[in-house]
PDB file of N, CA, C and O in Angstrom, chain B, residues numbered from 101:
ATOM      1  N   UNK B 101      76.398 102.482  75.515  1.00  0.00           N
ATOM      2  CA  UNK B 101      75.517 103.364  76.265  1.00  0.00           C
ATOM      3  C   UNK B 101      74.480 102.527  77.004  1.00  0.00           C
ATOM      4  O   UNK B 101      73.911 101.542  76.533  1.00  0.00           O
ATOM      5  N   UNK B 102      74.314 103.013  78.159  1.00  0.00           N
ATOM      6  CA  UNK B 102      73.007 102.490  78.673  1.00  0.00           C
ATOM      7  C   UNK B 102      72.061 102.369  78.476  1.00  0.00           C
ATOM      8  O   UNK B 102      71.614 103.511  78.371  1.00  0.00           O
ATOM      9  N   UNK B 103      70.859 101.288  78.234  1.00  0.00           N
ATOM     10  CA  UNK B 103      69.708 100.948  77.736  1.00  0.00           C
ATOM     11  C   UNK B 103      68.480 101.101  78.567  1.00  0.00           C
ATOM     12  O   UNK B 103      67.476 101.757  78.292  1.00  0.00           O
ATOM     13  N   UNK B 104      68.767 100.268  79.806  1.00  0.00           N
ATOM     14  CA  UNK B 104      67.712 100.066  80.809  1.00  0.00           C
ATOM     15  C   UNK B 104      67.860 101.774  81.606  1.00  0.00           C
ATOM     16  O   UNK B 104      68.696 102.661  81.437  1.00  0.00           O
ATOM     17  N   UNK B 105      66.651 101.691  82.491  1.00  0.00           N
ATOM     18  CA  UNK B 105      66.480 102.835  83.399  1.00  0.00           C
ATOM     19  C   UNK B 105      67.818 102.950  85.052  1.00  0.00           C
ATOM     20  O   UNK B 105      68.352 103.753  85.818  1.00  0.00           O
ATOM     21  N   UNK B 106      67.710 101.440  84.709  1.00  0.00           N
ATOM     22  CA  UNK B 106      68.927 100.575  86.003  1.00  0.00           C
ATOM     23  C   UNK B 106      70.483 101.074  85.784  1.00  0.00           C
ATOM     24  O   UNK B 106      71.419 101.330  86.541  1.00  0.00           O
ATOM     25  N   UNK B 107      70.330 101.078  84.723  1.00  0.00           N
ATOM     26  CA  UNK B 107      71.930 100.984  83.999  1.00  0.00           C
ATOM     27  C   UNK B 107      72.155 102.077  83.934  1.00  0.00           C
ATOM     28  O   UNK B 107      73.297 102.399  84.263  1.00  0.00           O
ATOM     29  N   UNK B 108      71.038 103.360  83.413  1.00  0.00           N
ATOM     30  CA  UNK B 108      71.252 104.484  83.643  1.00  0.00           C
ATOM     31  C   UNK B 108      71.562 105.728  84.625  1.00  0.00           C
ATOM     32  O   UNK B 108      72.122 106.823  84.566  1.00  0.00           O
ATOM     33  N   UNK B 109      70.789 104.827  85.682  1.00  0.00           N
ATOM     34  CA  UNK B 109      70.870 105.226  86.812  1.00  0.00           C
ATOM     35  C   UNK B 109      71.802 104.991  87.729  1.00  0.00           C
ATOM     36  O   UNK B 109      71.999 105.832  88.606  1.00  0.00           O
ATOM     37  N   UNK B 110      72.551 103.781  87.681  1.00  0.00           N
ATOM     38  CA  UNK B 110      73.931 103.249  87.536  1.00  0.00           C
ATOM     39  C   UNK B 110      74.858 103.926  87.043  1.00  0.00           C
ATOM     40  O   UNK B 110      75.819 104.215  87.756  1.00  0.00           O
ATOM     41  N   UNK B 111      74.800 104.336  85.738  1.00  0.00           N
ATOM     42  CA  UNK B 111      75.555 105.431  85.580  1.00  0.00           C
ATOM     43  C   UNK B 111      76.245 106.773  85.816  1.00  0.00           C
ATOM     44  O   UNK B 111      77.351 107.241  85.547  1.00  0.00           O
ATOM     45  N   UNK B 112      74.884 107.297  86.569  1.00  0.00           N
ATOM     46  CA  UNK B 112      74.544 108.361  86.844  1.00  0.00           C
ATOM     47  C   UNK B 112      75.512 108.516  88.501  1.00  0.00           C
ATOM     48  O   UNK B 112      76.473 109.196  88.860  1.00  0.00           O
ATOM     49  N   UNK B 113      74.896 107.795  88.962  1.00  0.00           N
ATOM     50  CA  UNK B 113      75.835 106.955  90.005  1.00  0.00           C
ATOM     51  C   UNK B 113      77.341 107.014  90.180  1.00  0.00           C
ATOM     52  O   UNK B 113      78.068 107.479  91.057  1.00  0.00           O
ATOM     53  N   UNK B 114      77.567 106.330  88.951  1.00  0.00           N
ATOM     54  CA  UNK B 114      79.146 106.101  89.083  1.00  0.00           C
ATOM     55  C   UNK B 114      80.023 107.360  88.857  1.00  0.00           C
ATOM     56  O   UNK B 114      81.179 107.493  89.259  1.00  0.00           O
ATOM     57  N   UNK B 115      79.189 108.401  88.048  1.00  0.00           N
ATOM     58  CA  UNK B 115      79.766 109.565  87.697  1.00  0.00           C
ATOM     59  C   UNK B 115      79.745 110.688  88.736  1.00  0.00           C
ATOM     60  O   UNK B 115      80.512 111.620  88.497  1.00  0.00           O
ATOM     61  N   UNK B 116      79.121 110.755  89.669  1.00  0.00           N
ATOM     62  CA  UNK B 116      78.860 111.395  90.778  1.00  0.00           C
ATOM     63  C   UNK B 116      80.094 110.715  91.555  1.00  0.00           C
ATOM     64  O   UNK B 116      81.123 111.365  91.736  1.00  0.00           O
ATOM     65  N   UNK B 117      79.998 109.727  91.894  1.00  0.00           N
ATOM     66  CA  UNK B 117      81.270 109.159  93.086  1.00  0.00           C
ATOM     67  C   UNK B 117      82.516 109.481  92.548  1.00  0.00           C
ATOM     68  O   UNK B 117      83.406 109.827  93.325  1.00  0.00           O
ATOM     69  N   UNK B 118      82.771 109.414  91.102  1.00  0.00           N
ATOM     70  CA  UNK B 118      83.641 109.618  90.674  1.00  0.00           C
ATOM     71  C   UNK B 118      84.517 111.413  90.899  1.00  0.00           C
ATOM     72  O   UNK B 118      85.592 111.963  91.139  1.00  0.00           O
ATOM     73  N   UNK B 119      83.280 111.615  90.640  1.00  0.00           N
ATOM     74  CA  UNK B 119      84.191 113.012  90.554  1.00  0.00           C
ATOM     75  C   UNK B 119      84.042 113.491  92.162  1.00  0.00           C
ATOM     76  O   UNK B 119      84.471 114.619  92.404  1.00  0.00           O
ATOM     77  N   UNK B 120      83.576 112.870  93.070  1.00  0.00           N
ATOM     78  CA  UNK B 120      83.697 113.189  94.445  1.00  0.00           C
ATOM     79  C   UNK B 120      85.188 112.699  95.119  1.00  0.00           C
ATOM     80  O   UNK B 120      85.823 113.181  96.058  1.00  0.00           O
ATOM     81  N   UNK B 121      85.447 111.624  94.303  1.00  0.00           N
ATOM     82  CA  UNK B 121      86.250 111.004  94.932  1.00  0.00           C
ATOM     83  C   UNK B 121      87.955 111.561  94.327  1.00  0.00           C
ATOM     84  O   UNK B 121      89.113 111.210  94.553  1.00  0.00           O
ATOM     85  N   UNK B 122      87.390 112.430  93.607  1.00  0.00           N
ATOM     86  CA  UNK B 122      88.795 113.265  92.319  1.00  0.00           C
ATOM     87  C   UNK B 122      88.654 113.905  93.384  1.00  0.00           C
ATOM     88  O   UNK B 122      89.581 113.425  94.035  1.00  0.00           O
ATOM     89  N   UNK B 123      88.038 114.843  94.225  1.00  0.00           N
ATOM     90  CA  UNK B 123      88.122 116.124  94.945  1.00  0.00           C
ATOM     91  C   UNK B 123      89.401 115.595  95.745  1.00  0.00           C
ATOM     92  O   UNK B 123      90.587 115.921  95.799  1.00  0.00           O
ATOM     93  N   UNK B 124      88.411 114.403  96.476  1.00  0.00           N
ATOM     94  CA  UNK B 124      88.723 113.707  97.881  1.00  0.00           C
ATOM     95  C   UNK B 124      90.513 113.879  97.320  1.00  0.00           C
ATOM     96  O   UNK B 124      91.334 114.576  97.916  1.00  0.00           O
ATOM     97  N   UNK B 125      90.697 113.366  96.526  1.00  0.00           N
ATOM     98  CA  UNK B 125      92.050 112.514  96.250  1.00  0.00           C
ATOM     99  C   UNK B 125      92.852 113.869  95.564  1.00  0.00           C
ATOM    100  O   UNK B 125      94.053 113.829  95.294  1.00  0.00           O
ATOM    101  N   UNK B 126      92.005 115.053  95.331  1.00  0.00           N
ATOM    102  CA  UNK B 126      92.761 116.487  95.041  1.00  0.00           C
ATOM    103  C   UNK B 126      93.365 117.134  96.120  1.00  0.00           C
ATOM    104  O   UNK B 126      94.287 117.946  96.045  1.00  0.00           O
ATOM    105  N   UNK B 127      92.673 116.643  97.364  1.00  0.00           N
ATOM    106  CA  UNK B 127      92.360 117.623  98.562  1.00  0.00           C
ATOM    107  C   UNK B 127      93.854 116.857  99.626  1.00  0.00           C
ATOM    108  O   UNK B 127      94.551 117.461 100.441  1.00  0.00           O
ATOM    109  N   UNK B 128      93.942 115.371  99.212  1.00  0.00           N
ATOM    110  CA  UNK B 128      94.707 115.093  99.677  1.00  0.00           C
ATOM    111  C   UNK B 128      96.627 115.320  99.257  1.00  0.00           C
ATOM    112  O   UNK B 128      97.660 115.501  99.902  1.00  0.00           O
ATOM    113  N   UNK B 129      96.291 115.190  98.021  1.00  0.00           N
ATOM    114  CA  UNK B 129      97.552 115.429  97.083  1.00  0.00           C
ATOM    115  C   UNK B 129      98.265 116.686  97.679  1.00  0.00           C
ATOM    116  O   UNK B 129      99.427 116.732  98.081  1.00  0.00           O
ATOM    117  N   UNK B 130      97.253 117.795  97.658  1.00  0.00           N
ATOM    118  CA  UNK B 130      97.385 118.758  97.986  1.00  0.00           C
ATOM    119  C   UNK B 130      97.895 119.423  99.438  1.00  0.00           C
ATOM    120  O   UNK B 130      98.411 120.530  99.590  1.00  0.00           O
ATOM    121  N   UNK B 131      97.591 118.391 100.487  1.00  0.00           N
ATOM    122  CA  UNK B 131      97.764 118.306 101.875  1.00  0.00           C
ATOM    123  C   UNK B 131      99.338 117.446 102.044  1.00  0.00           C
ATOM    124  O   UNK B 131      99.978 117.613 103.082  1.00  0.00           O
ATOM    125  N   UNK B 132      99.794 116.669 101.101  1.00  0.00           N
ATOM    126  CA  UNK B 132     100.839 115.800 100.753  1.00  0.00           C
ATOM    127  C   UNK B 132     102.079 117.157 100.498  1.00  0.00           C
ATOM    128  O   UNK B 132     103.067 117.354 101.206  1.00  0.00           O
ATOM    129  N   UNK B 133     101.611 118.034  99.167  1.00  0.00           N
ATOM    130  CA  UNK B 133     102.292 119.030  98.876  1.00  0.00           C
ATOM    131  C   UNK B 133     102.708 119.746  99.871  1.00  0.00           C
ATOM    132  O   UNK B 133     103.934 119.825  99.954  1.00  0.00           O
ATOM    133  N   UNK B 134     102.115 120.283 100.638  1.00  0.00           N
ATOM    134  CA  UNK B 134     102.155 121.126 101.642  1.00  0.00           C
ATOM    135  C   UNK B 134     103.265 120.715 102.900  1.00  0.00           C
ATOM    136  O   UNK B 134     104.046 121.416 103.544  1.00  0.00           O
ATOM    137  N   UNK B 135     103.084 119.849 102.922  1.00  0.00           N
ATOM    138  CA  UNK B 135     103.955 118.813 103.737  1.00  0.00           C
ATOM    139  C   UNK B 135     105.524 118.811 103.003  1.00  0.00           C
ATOM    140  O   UNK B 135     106.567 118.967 103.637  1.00  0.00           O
ATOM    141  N   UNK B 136     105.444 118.623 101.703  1.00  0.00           N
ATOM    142  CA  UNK B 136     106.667 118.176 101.620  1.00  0.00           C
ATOM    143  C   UNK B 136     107.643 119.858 101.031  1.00  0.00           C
ATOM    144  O   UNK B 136     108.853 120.022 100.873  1.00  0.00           O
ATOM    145  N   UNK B 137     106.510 120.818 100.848  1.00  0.00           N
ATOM    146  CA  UNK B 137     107.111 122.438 100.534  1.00  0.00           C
ATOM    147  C   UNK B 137     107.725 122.634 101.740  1.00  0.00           C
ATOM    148  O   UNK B 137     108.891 123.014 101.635  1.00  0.00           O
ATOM    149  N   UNK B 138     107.203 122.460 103.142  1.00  0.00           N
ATOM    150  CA  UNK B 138     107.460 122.897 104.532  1.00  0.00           C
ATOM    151  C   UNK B 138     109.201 121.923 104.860  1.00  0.00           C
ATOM    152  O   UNK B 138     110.106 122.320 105.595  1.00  0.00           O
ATOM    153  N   UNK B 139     109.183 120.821 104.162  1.00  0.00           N
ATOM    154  CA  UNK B 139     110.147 119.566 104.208  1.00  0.00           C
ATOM    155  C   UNK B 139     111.578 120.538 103.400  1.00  0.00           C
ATOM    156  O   UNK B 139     112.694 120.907 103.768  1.00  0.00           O
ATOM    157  N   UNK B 140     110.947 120.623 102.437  1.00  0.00           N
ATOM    158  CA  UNK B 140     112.446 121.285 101.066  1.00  0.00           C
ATOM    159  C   UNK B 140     112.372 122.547 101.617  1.00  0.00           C
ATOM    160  O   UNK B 140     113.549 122.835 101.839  1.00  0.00           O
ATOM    161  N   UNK B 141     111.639 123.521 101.988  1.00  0.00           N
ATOM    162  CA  UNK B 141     112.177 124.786 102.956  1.00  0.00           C
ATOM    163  C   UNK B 141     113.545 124.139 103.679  1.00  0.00           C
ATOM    164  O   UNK B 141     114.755 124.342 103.575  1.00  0.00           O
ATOM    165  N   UNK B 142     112.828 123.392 104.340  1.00  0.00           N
ATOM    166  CA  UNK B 142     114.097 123.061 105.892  1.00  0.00           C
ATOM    167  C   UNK B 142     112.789 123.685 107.085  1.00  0.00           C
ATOM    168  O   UNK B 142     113.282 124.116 108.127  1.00  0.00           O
ATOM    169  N   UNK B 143     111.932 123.725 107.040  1.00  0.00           N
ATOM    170  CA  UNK B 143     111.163 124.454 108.028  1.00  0.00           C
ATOM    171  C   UNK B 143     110.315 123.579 109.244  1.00  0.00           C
ATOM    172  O   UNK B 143     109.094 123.554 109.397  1.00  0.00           O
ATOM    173  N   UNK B 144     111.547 122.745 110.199  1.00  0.00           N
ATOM    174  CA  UNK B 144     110.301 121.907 110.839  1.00  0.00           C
ATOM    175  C   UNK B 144     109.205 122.167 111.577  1.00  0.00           C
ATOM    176  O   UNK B 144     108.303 121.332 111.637  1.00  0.00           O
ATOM    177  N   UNK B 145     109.128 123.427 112.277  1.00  0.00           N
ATOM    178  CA  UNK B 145     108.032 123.655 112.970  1.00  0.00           C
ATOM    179  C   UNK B 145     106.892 123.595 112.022  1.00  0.00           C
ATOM    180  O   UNK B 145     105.752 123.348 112.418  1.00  0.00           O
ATOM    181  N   UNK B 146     107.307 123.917 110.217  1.00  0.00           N
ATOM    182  CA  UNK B 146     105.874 124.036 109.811  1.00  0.00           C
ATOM    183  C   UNK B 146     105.743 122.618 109.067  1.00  0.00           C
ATOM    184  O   UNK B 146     104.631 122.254 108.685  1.00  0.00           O
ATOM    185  N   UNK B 147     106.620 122.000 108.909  1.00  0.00           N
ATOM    186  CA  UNK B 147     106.263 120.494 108.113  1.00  0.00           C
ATOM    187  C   UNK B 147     105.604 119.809 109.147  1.00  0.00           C
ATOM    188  O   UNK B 147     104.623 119.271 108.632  1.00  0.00           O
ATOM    189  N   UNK B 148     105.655 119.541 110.440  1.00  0.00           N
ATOM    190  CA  UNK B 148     105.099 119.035 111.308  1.00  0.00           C
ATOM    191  C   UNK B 148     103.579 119.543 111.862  1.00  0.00           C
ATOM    192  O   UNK B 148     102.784 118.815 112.456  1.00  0.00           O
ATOM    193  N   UNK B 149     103.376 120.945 111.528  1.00  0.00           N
ATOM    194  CA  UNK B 149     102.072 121.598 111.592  1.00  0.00           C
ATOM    195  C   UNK B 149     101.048 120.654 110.250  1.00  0.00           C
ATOM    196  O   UNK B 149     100.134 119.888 110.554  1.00  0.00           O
ATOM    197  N   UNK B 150     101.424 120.912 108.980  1.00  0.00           N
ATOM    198  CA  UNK B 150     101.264 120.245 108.078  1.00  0.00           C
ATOM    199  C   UNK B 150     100.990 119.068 107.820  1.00  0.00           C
ATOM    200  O   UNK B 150      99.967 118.761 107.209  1.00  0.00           O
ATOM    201  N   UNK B 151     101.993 118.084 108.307  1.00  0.00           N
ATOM    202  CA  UNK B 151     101.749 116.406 108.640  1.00  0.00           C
ATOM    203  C   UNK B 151     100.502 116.068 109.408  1.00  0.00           C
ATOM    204  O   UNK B 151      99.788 115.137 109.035  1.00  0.00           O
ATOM    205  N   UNK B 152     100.198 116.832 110.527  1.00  0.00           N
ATOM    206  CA  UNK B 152      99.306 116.439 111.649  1.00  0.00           C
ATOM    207  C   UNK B 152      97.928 117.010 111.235  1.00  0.00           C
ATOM    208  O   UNK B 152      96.892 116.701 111.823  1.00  0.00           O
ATOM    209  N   UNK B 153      97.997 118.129 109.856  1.00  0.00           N
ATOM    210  CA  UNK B 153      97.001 118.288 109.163  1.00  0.00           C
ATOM    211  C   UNK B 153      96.715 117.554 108.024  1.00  0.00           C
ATOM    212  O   UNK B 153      95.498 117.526 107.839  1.00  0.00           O
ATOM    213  N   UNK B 154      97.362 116.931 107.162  1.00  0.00           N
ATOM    214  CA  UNK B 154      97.068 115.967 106.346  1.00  0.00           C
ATOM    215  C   UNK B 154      97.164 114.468 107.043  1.00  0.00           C
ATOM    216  O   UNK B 154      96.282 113.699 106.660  1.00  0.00           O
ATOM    217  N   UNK B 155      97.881 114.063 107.781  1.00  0.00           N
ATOM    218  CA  UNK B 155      97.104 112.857 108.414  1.00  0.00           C
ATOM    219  C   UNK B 155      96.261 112.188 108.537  1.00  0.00           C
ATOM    220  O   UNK B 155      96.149 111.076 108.022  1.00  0.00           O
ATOM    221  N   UNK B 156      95.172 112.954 109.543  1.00  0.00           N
ATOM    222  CA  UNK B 156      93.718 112.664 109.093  1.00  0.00           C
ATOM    223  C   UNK B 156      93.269 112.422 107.763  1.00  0.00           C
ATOM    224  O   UNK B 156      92.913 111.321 107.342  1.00  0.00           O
ATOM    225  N   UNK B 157      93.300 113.633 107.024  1.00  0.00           N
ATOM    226  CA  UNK B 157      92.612 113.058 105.472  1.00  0.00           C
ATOM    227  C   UNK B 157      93.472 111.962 104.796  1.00  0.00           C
ATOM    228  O   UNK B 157      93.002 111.272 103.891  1.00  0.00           O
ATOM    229  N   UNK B 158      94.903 111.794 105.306  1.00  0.00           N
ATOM    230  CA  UNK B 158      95.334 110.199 104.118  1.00  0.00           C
ATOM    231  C   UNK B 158      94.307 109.180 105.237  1.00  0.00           C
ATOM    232  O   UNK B 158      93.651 108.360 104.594  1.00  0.00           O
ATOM    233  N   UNK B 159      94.170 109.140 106.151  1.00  0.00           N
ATOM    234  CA  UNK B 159      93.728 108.066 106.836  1.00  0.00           C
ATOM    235  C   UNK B 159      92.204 108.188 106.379  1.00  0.00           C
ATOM    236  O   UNK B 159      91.775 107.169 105.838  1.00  0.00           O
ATOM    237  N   UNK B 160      91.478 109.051 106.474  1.00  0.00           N
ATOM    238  CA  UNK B 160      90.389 109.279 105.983  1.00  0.00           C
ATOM    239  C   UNK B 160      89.998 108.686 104.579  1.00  0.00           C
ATOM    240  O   UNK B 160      88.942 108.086 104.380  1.00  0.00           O
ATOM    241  N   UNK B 161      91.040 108.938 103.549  1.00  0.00           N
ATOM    242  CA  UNK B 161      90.657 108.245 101.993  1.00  0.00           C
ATOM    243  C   UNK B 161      91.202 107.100 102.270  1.00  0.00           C
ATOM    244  O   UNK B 161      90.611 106.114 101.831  1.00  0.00           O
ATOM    245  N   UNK B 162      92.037 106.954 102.796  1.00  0.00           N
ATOM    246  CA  UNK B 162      91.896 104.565 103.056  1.00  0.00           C
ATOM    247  C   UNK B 162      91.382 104.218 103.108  1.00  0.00           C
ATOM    248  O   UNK B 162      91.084 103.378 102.259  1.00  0.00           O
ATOM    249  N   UNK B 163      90.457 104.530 104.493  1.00  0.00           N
ATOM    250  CA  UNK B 163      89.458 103.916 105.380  1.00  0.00           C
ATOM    251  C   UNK B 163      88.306 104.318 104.450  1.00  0.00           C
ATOM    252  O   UNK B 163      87.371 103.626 104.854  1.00  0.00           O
ATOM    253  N   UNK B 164      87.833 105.114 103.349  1.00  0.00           N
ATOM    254  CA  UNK B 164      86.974 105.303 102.620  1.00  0.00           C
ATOM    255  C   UNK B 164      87.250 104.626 100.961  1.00  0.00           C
ATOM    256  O   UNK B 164      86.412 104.752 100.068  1.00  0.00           O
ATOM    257  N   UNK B 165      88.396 104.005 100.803  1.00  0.00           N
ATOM    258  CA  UNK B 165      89.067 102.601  99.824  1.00  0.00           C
ATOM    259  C   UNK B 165      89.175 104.227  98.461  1.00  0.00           C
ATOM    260  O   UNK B 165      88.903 104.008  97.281  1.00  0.00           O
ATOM    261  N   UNK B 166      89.510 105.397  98.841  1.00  0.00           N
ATOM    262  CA  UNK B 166      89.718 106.068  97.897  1.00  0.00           C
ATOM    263  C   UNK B 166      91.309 106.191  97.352  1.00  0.00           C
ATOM    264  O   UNK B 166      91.544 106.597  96.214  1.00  0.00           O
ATOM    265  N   UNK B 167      92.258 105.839  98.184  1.00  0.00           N
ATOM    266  CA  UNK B 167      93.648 105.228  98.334  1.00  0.00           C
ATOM    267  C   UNK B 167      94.065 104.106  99.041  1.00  0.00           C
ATOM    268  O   UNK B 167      93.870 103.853 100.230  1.00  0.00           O
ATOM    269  N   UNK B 168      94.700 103.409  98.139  1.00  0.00           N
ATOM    270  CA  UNK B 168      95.387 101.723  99.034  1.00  0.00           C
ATOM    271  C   UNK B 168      95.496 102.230 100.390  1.00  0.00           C
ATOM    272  O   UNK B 168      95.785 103.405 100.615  1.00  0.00           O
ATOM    273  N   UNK B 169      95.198 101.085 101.605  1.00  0.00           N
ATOM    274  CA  UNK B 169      95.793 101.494 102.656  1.00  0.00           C
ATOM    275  C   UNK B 169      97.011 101.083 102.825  1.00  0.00           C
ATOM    276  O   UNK B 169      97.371 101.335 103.975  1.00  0.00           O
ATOM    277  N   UNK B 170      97.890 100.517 102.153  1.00  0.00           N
ATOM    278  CA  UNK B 170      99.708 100.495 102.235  1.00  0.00           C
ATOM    279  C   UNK B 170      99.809 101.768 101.329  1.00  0.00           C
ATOM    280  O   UNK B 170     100.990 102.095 101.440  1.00  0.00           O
ATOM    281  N   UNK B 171      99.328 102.466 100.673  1.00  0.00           N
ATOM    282  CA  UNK B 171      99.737 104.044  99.766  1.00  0.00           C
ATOM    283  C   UNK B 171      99.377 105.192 101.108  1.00  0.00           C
ATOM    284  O   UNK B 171     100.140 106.139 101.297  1.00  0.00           O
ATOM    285  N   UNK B 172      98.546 105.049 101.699  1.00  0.00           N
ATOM    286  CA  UNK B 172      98.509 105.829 102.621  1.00  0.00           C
ATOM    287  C   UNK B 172      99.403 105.409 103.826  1.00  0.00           C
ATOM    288  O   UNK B 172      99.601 106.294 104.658  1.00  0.00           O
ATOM    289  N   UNK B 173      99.690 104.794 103.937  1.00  0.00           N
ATOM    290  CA  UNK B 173     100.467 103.870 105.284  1.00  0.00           C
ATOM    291  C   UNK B 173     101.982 104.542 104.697  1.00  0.00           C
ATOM    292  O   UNK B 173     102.540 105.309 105.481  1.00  0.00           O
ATOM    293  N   UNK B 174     102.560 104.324 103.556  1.00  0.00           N
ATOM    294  CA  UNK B 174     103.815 104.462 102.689  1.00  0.00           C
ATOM    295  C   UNK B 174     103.916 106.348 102.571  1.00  0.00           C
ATOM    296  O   UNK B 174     104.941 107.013 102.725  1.00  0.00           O
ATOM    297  N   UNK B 175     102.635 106.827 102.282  1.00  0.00           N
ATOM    298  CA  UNK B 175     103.023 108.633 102.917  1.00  0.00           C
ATOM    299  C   UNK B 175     103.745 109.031 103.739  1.00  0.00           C
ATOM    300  O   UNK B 175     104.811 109.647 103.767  1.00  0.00           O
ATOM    301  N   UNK B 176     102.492 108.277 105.006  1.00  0.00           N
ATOM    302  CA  UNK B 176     102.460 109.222 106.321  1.00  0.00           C
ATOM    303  C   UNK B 176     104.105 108.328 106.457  1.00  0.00           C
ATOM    304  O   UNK B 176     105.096 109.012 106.204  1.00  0.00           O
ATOM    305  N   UNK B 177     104.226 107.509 106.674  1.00  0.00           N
ATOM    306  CA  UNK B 177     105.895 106.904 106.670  1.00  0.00           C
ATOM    307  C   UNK B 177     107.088 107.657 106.274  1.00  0.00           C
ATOM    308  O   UNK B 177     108.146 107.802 106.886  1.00  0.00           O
ATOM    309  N   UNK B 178     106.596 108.255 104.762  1.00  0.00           N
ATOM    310  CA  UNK B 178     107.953 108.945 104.241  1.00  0.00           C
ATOM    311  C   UNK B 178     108.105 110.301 105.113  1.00  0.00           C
ATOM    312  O   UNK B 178     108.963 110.758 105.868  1.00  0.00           O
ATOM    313  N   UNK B 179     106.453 110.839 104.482  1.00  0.00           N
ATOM    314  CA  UNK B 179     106.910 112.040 105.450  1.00  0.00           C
ATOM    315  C   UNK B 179     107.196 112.228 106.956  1.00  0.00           C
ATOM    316  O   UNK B 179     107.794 113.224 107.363  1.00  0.00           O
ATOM    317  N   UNK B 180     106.760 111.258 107.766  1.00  0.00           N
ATOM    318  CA  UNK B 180     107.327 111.295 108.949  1.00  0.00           C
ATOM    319  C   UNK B 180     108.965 111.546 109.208  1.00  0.00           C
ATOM    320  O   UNK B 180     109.539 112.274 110.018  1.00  0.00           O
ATOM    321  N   UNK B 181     109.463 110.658 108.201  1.00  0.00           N
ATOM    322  CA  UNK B 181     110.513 109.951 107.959  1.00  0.00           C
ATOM    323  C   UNK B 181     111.862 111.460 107.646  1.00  0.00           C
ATOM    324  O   UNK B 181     112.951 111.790 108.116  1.00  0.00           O
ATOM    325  N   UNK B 182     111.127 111.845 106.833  1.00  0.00           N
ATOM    326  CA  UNK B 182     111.923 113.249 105.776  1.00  0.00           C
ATOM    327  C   UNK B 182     111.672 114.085 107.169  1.00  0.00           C
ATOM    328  O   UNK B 182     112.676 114.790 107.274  1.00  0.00           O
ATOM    329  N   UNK B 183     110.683 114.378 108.449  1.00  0.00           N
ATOM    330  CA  UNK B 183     110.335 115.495 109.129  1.00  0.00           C
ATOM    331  C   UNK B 183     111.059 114.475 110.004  1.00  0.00           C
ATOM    332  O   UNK B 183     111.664 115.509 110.288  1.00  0.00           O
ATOM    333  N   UNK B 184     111.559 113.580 110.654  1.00  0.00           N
ATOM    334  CA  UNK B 184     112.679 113.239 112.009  1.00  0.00           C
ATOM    335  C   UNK B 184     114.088 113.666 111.046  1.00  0.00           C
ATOM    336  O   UNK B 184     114.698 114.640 111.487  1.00  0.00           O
ATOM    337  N   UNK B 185     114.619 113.072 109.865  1.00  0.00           N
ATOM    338  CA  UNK B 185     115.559 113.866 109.010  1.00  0.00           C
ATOM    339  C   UNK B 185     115.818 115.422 109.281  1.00  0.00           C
ATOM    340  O   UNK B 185     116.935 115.778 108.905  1.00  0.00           O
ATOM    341  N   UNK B 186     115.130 116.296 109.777  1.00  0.00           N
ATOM    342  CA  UNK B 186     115.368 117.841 109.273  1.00  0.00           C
ATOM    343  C   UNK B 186     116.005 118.253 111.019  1.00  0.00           C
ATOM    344  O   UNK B 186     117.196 118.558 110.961  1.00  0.00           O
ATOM    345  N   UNK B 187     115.690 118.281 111.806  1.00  0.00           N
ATOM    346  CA  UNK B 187     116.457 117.513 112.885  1.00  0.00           C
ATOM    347  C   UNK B 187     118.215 117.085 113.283  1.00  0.00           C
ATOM    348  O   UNK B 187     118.911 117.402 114.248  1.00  0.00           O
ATOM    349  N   UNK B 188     118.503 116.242 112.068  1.00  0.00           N
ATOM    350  CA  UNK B 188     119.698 115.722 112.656  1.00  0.00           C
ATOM    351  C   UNK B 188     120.727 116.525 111.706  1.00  0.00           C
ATOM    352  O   UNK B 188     121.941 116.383 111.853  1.00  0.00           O
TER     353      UNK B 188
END
């Protein structure tokens, strides 16, 4: 446990980012899902609505070090990938 006022406050700290950064990384999972429900439909007009809405936020938690940027790079890839697939 923390001793000093520093450490505590440090603490206090780390537990706040933490659970901000659970949202962040809920909000995205969730934008991932959505993407890949629209994918296993067979539905491209809406997997592609979807993609261009979670996009932003995987790029958003990289560039904010809340996901690797090769884990976000390796998403938007697959799902691109699975949405030119539905297509052929």
């Amino acid at each position: 446990m923390a001793n000093s006022a520093q450490a505590k406050k440090r603490a206090r700290q780390a537990e706040d980012r933490r659970q901000r950064n659970a949202g962040q990384r809920s909000a995205v999972r969730t934008a991932i899902k959505k993407v890949v429900t629209a994918i296993t439909a067979g539905d491209k007009t809406q997997a592609e609505v979807a993609y261009k809405a979670a996009q932003p936020s995987i790029d958003a938690m990289a560039r904010k070090g809340i996901i690797n940027k090769n884990t976000a790079a390796r998403h938007k890839s697959r799902l691109s990938q699975h949405i030119r697939a539905l297509s052929a």
